[in-house]
Backbone as a ProteinNet text record, in pm:
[ID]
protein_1_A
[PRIMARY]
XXXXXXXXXXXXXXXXXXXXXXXXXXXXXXXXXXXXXXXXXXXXXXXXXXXXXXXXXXXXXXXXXXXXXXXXXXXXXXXXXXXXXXXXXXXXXXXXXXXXXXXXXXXXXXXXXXXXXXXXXXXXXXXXXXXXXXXXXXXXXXXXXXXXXXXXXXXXXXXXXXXXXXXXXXXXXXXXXXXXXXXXXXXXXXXXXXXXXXXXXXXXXXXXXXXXXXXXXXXXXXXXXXXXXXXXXXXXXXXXXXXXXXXXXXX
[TERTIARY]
84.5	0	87.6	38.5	183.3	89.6	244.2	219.3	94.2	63.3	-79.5	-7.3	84.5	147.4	160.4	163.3	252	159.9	24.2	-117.5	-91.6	-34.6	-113.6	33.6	120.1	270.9	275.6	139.9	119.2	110	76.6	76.1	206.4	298.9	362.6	504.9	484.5	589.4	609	742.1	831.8	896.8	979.7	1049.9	1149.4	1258.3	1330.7	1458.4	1475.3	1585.8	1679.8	1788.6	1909.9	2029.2	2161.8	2237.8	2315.4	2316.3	2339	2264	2157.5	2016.3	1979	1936.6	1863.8	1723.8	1697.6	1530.7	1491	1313.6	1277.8	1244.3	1214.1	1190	1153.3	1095.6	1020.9	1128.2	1143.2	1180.2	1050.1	1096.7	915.7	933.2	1102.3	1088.9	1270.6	1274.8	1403.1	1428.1	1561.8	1631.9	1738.3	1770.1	1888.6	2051.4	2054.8	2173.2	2131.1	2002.3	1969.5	1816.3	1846.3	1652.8	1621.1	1459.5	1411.3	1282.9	1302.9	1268.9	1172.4	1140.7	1003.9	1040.6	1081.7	1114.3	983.6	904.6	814.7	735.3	831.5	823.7	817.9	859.8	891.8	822.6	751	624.4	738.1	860.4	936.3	984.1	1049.4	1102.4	1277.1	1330.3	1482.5	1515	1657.2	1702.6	1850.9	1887.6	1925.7	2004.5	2169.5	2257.3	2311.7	2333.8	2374.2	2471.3	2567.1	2697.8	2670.6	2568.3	2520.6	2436.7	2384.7	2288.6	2355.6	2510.8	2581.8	2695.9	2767.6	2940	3006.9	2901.7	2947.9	2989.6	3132.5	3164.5	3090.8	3076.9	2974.1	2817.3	2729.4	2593	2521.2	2492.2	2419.6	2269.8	2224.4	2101.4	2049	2069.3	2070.2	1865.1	1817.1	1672.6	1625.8	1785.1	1635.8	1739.2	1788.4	1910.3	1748.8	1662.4	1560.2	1395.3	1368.3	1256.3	1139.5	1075.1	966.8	854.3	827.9	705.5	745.9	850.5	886.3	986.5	896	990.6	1143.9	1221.8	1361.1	1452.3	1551.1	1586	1748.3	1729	1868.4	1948	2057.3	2113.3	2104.6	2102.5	2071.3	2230.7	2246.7	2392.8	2434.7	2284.6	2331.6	2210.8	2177.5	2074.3	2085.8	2074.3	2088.9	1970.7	1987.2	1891.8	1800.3	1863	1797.4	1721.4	1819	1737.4	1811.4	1730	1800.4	1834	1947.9	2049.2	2012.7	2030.6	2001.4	2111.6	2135	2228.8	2146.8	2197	2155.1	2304	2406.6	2512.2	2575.1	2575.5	2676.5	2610.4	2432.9	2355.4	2451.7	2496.6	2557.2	2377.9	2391.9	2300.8	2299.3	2436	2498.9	2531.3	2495.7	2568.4	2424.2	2463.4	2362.5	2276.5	2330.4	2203.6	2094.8	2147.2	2072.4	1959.8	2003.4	1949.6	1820.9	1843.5	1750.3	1675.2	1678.6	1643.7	1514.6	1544.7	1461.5	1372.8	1386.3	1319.1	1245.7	1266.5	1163.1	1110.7	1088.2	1016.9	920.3	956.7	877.8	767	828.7	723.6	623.3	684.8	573.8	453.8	488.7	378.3	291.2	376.8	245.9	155.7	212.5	148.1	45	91.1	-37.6	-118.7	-93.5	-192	-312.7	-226.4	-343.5	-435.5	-377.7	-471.9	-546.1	-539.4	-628.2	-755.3	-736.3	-807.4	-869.7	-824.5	-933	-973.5	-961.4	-1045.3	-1170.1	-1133.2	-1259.1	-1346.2	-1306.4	-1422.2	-1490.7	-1427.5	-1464.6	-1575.6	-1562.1	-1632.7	-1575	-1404.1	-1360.8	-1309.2	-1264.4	-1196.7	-1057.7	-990.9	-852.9	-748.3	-718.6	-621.3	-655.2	-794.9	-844.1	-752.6	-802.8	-772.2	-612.9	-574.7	-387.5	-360	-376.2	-325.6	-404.5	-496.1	-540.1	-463.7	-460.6	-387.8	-244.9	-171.1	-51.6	44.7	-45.6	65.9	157.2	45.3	88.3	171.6	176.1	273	401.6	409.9	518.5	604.1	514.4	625.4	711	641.5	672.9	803.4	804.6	912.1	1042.1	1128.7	1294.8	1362.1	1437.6	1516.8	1530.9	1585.4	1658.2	1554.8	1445.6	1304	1220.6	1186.4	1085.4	913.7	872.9	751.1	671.3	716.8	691.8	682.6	845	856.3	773.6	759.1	731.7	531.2	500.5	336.1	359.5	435	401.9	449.9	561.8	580.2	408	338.9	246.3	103.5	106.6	-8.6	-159.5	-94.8	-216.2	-278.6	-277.6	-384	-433.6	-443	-506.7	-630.3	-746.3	-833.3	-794.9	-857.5	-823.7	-820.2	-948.9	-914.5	-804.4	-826.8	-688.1	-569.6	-539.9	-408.5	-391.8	-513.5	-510.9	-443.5	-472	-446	-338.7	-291.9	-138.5	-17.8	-97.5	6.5	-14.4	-90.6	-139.7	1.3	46.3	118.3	258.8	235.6	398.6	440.7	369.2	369.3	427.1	351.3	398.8	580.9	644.7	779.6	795.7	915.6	968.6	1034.7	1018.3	1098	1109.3	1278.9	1346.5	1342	1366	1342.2	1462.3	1443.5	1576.9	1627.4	1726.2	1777.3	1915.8	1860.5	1983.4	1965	2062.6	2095.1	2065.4	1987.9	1915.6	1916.9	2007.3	2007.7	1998.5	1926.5	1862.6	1911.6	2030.4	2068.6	1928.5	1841.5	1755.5	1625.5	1678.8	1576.8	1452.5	1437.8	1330.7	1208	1144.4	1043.9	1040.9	1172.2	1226.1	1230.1	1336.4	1308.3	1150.7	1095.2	899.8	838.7	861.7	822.7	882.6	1014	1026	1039.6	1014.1	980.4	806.9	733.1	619.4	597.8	665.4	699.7	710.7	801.3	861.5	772.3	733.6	577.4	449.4	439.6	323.9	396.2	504.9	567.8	585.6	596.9	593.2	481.2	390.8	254.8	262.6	405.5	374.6	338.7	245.3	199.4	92.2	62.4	52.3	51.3	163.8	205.5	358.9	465.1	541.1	522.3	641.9	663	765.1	780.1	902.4	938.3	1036.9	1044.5	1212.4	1210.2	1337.2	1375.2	1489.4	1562.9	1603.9	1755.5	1848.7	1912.9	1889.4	1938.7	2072.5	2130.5	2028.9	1965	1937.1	1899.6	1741	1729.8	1596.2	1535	1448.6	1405.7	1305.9	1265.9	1171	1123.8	971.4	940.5	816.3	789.4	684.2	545.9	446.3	304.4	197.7	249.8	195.3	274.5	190.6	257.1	308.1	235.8	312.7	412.3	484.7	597.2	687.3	832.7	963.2	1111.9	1192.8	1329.3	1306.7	1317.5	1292.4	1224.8	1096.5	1019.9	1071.8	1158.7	1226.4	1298.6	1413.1	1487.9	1454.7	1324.7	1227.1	1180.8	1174.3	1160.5	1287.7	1351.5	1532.1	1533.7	1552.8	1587.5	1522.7	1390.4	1338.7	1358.8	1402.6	1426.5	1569.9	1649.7	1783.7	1775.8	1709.3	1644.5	1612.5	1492.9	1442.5	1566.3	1662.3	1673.7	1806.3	1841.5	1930.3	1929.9	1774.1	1766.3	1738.5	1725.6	1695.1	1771.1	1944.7	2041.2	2013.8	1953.6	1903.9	2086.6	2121.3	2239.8	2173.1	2180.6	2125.7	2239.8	2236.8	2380.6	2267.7
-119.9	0	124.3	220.8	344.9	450	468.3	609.1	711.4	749	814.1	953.4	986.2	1102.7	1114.5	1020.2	999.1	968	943.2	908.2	965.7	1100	1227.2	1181.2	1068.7	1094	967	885.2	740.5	747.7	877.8	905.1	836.7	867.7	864.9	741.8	607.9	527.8	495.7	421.3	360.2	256.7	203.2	98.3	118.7	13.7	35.4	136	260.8	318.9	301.8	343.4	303.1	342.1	328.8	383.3	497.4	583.3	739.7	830.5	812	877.8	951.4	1088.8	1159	1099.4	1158.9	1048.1	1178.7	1153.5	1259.2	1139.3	1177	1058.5	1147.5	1076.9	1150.5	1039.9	1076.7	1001.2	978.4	833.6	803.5	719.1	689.5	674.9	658.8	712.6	703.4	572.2	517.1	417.1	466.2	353.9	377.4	412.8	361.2	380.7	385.4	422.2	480.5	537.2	611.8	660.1	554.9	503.4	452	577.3	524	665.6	559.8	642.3	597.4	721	624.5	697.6	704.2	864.4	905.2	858.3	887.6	835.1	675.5	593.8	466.1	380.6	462.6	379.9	285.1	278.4	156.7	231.7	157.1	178.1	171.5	254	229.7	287.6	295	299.9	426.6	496.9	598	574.9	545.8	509.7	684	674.6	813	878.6	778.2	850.8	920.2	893.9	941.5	1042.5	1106.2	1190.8	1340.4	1332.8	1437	1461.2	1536.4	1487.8	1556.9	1621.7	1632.9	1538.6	1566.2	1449.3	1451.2	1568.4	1557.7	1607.5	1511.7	1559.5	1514	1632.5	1644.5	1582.2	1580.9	1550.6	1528.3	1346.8	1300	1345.1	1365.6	1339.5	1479.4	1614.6	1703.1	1744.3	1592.1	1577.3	1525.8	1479.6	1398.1	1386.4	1531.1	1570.2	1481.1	1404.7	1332.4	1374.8	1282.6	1309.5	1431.5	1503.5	1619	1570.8	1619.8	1590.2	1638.3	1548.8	1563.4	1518.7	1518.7	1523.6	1425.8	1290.3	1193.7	1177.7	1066	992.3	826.6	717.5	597.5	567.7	543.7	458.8	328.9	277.2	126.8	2.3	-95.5	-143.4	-306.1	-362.6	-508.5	-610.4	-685.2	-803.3	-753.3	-689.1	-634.2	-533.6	-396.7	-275.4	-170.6	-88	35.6	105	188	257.7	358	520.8	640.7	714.9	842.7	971.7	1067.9	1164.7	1325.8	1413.9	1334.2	1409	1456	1422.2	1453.9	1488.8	1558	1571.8	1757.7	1775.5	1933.6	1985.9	2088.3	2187.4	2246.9	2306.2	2371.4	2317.7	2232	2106	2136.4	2142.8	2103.8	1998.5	1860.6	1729.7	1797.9	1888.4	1910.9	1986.3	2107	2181	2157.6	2005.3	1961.8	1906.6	1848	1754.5	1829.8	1929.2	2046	2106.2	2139.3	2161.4	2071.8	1940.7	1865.1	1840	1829.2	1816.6	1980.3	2075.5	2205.7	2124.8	2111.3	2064.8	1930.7	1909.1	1742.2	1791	1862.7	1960	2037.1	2111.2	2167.7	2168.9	1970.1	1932.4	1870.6	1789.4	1749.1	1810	1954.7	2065.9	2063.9	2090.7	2069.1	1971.4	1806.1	1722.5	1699.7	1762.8	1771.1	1875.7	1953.7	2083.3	2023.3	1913.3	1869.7	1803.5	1699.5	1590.9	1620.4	1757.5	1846.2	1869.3	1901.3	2028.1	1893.4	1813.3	1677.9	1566.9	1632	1540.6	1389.8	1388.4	1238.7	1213.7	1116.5	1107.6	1081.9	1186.6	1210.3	1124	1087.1	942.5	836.4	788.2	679.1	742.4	841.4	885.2	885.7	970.5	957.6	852.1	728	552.3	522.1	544	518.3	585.8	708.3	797.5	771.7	865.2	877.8	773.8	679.8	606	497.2	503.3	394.8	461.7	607	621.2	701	672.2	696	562.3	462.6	317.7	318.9	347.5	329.2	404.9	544.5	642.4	583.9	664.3	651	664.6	616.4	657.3	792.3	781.2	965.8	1064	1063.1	1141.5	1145.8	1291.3	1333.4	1258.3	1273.9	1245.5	1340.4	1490.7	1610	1591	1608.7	1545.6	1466.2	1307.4	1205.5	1245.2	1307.1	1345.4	1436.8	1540.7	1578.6	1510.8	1422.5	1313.9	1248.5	1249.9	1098.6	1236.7	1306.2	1392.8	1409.7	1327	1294.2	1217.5	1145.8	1031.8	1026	1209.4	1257.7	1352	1374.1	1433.4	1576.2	1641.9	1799	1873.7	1863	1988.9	1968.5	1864.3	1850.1	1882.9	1851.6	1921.8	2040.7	2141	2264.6	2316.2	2291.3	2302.7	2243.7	2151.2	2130.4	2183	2244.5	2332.7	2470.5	2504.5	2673	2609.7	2527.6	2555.3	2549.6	2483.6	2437.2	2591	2688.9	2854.3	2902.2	2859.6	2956	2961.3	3070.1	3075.3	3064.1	3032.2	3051	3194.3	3306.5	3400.1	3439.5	3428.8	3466.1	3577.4	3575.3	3722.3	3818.3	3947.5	4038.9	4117.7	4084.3	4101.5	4245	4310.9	4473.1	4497.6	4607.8	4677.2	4817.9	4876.2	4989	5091.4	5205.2	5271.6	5384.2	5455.1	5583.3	5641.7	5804.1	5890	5970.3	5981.3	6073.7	5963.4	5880.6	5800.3	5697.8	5617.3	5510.7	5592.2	5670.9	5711.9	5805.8	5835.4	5887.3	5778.5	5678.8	5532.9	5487	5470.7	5426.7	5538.2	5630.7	5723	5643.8	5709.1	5672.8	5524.6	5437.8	5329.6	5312.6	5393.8	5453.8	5478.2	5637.7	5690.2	5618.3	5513.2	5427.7	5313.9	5231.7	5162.6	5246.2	5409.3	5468.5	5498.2	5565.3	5609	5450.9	5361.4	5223.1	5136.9	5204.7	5123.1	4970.7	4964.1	4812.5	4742	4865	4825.1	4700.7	4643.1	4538.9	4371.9	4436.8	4327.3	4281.5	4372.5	4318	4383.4	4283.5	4286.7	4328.7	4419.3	4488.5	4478.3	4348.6	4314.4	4356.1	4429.3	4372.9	4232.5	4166.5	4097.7	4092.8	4149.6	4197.3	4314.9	4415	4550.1	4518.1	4600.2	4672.8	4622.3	4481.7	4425.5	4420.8	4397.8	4444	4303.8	4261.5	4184.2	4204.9	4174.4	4189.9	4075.8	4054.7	3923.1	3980.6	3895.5	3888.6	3877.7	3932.7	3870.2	3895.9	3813.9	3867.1	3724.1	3643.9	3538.5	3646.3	3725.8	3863	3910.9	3908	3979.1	3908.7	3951.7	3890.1	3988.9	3947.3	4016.3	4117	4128.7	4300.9	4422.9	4312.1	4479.9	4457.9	4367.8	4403.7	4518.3	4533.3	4607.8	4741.1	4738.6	4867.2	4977.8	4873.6	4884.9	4968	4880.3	4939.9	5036.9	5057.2	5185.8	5318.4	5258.1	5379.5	5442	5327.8	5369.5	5423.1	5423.8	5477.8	5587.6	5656.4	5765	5848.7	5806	5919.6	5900.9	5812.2	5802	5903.5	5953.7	6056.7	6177.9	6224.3	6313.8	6331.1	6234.9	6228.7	6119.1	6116.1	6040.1	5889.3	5855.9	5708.4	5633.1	5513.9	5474.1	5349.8	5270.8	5188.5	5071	4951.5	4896.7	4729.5
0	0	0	-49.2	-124.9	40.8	28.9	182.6	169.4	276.3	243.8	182.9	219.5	172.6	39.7	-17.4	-153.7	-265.6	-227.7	-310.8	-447	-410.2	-554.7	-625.9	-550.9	-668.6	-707.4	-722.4	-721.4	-907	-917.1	-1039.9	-1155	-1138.7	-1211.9	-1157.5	-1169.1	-1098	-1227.9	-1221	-1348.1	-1265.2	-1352.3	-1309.6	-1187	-1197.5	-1093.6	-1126.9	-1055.9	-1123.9	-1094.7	-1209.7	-1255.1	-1135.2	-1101	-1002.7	-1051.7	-956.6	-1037.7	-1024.7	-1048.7	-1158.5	-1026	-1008.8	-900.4	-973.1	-781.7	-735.6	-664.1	-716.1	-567.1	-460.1	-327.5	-255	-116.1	-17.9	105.1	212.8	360.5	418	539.6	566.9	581.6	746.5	791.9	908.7	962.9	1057	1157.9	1223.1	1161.5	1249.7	1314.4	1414.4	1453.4	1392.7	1242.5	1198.8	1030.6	1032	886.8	850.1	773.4	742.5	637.4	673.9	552.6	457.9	352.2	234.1	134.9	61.2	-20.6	-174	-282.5	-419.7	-449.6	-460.3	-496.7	-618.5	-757	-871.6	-897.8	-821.2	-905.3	-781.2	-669.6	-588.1	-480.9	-456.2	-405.3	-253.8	-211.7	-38.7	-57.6	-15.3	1.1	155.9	131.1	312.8	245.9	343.5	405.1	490.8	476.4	553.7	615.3	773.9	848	681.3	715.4	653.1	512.4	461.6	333.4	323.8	460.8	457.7	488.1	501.8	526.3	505.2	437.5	465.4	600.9	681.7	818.3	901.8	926.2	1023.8	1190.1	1245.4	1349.8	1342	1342.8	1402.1	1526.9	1524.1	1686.8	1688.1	1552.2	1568.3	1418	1414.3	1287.5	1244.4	1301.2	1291.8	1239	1248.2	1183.5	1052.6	1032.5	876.9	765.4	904.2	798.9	827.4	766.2	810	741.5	829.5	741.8	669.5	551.3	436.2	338.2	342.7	264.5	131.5	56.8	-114.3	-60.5	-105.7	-130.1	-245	-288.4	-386.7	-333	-418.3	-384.1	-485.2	-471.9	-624.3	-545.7	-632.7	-615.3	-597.1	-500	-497.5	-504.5	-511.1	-517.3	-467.1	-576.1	-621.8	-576.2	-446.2	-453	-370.9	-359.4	-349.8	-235.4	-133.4	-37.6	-49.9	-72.2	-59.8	-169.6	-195.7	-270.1	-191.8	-196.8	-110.2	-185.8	-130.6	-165.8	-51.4	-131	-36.9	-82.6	-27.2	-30.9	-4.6	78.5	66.7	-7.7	-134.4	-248.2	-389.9	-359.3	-409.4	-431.3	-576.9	-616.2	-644.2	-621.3	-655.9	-766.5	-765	-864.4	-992.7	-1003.7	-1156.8	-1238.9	-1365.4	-1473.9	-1495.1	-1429.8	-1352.7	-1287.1	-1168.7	-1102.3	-1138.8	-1225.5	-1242.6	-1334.9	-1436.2	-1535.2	-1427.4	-1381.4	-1298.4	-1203.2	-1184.4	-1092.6	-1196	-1317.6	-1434.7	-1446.2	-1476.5	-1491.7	-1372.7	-1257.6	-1174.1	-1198.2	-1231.6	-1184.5	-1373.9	-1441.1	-1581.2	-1559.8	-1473.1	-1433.8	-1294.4	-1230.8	-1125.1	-1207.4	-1302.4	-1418.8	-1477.2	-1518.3	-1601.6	-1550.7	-1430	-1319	-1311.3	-1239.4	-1222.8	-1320.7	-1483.7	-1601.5	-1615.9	-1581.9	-1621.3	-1530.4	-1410	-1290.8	-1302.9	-1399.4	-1405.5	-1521.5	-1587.3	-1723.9	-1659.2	-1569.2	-1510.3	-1421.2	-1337	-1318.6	-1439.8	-1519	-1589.1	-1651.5	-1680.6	-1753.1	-1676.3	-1528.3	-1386.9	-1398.5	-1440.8	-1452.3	-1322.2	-1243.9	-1149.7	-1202.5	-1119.8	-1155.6	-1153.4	-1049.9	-1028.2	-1116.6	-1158.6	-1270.7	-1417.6	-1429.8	-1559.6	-1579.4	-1473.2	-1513.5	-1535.8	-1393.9	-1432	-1590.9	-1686.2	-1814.4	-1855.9	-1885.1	-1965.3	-1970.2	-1837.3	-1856.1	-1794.3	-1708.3	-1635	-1799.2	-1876.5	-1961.6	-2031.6	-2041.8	-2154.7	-2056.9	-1894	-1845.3	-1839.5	-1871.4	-1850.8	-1996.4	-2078	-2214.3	-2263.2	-2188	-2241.4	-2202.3	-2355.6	-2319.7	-2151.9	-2109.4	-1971.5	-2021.9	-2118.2	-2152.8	-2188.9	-2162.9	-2180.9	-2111.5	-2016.8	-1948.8	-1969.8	-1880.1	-1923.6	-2008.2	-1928.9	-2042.1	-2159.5	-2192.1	-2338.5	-2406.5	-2327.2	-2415.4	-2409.6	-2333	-2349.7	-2455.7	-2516.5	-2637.6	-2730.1	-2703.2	-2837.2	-2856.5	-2759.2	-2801.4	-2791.2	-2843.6	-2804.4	-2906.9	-2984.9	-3067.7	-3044.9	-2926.9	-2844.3	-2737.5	-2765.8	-2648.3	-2682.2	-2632	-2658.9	-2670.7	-2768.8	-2835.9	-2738.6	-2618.1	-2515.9	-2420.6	-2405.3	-2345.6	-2398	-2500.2	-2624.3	-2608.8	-2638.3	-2628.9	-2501	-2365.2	-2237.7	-2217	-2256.9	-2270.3	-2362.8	-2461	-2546.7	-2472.4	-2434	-2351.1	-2267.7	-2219.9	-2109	-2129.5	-2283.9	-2324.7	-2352	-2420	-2457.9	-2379.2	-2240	-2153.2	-2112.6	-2112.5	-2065.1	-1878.4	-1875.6	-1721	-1703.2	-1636.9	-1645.7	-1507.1	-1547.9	-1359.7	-1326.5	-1213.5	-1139.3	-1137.8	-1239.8	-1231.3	-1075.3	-1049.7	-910.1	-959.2	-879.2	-874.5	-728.1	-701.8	-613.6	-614.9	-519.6	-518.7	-358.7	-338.5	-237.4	-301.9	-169.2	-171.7	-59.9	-109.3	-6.9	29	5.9	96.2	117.5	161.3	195.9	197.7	253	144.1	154.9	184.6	101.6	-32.8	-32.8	-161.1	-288.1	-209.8	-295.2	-355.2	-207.1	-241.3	-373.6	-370.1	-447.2	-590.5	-571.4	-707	-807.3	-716.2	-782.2	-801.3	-764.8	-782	-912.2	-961	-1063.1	-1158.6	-1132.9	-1256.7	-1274.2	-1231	-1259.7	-1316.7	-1279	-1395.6	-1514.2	-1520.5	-1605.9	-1689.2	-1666.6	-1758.2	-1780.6	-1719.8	-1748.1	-1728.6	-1622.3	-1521.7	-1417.7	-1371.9	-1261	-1254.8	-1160.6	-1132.2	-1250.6	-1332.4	-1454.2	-1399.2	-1284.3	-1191.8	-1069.9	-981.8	-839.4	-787.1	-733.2	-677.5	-550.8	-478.4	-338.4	-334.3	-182.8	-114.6	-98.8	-102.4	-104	53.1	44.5	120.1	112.7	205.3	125	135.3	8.7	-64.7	-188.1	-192.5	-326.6	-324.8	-448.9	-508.8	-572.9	-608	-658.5	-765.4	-933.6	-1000.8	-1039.5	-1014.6	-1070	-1149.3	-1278.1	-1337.8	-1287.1	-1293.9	-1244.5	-1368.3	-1455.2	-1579	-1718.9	-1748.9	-1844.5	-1957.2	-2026.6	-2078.2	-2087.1	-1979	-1885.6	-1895.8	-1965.9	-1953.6	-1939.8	-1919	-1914.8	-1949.7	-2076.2	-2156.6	-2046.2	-2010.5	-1916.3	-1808.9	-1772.9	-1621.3	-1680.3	-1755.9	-1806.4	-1861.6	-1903.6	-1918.9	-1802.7	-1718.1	-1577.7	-1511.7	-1525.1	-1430.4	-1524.8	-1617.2	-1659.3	-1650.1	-1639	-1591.3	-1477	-1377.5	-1250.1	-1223.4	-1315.5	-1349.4	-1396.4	-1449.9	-1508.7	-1414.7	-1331.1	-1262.9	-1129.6	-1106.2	-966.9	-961.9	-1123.6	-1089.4	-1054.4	-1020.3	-990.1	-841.9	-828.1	-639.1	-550.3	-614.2	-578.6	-477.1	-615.3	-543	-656.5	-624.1	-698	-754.1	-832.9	-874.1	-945.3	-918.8	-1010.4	-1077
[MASK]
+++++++++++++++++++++++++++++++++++++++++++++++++++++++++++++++++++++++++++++++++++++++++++++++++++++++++++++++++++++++++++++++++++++++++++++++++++++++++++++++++++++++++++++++++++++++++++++++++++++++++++++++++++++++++++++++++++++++++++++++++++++++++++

């Protein structure tokens, strides 16, 4: 029986994966000399040796190394008669694995989202329909191909509204958030003002978001599928513009 936690990720299991390969996976209970974990995707149980959950040589407190039921992100170290072995220690962030790897997880939540929102409007029950639909064509796909992917490889055997609602989403872009640095010698309501200014004067108001960070950094995010790089940059400049007159510095 699959963890009650893990129901909505019952969705999408595959085979047994390969050694290497990042896994998402939940940890689902504390032993004495290892966590046991549950690979989200592929429905199975593995184990969580201490030494792998850190390359800290001292911890004080192996238990909040392994917060239970929370998506996490492993690599398979090793596949035998017993159990699948998993780490998190030597999981880079920074590497281009990782980074696909986090991509396709943010494109497979998306896509859920969508066929959940057709299975409403449709009055289908949702979990029935994915195991018909997509579970069959997640067993089927290449190792080297998303499920993303391989649902628009196979998308002609899928009903039109649904197509439509899955290409609406393929359209849509990801756009990161432009991050600068922004101080003001006479003060943040001088600042408030003139980032005021520069949202009428650009006709972007509430199409972005203008947060502190860490001063003095700034943050711009889109709130608008519309909205990309360019009008961040439409944006900063405007605010480079007016901020020379009321010695705000901007980099």
């Amino acid at each position: 029986m699959a963890h009650t936690s893990t129901i909505k990720f019952k969705l999408y299991q595959r085979n047994l994966p390969k050694e290497k390969t990042m896994v998402n996976f939940i940890f689902t209970e504390h032993m004495a000399d290892c966590f046991k974990c549950h690979l989200i995707d592929y429905n199975v149980d593995a184990i969580m040796p201490l030494r792998l959950a850190t390359t800290k040589t001292s911890i004080k407190s192996p238990k909040s190394l392994a917060p239970l039921n929370k998506p996490m992100v492993g690599i398979v170290e090793e596949i035998n008669e017993d159990n699948i072995i998993i780490s998190m220690a030597y999981v880079d962030k920074e590497s281009e694995e990782y980074k696909e790897f986090e991509t396709t997880n943010d494109q497979t939540k998306k896509m859920v989202g969508v066929v959940k929102k057709y299975a409403t409007m449709n009055k289908r029950n949702y979990v029935e329909f994915w195991e018909e639909t997509f579970h069959p064509l997640d067993m089927s796909r290449p190792d080297d191909t998303s499920l993303f992917d391989h649902v628009f490889d196979s998308i002609d055997i899928l009903d039109q509204q649904l197509v439509m609602m899955l290409q609406a989403l393929m359209l849509k872009r990801t756009v990161q958030p432009t991050r600068f640095k922004m101080i003001s010698q006479n003060g943040i309501n001088v600042l408030k003002q003139t980032i005021e200014n520069a949202l009428n004067n650009t006709n972007l108001r509430d199409k972005i978001c203008i947060t502190m960070d860490t001063p003095p950094n700034f943050i711009i995010i889109s709130n608008d599928d519309t909205i990309d790089e360019t009008h961040h940059n439409i944006f900063k400049n405007k605010l480079i513009e007016l901020g020379k007159n009321v010695n705000i510095i901007i980099e």
